[in-house]
C-alpha positions in Angstrom: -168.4 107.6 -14.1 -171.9 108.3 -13.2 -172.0 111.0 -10.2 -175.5 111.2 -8.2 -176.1 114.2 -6.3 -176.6 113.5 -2.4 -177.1 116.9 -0.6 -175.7 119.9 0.2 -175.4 122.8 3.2 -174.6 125.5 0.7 -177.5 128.2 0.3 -175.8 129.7 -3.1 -175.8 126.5 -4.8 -171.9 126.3 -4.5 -170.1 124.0 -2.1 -169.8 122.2 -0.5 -171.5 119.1 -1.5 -171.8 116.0 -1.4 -172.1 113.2 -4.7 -172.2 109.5 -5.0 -170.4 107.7 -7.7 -173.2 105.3 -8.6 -171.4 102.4 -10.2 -169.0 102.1 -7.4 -170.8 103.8 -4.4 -167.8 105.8 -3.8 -168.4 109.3 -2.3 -166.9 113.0 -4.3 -167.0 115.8 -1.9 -166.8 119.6 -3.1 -165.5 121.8 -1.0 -163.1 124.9 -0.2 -159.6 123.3 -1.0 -156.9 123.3 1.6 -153.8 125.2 0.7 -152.4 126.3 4.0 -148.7 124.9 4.1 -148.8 124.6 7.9 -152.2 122.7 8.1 -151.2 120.6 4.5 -147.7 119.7 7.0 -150.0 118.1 9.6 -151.3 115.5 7.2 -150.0 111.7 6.3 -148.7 110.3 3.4 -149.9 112.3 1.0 -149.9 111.5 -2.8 -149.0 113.7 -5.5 -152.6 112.9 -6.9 -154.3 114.0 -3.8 -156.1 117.1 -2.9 -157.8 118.1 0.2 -160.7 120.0 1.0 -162.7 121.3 3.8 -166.4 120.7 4.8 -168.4 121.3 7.7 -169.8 118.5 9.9 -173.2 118.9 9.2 -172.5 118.2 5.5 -171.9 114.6 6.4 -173.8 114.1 9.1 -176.8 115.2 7.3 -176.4 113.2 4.2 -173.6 111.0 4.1 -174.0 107.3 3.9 -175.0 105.6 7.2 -173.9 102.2 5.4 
């Protein structure tokens, strides 16, 4: 996998952020990972293999995809 760096709204250089998986044109976000058990209850058929994390607005509507 081949990531491409799209953009980011952190000023330290941290998260979160925004990659593109060039072969596929899948999107990778980075961001502050949600562990809250009563916001993680609120969510839908969730796989063992999935994580969530949190990102502001601006992150995507600044630099995702408009495809």
């Amino acid at each position: 996998m081949t990531l491409r760096f799209i953009g980011t709204t952190s000023e330290d250089g941290n998260c979160p952020t925004l990659y593109e998986v060039v072969e596929t044109g899948d999107i990778v976000v980075q961001g502050d990972r949600l562990t809250a058990p009563e916001d993680l209850a609120q969510l839908r058929d969730v796989g063992e293999h999935e994580t969530f994390v949190v990102i502001p607005r601006e992150l995507l509507t600044r630099f995702a995809p408009k495809e």
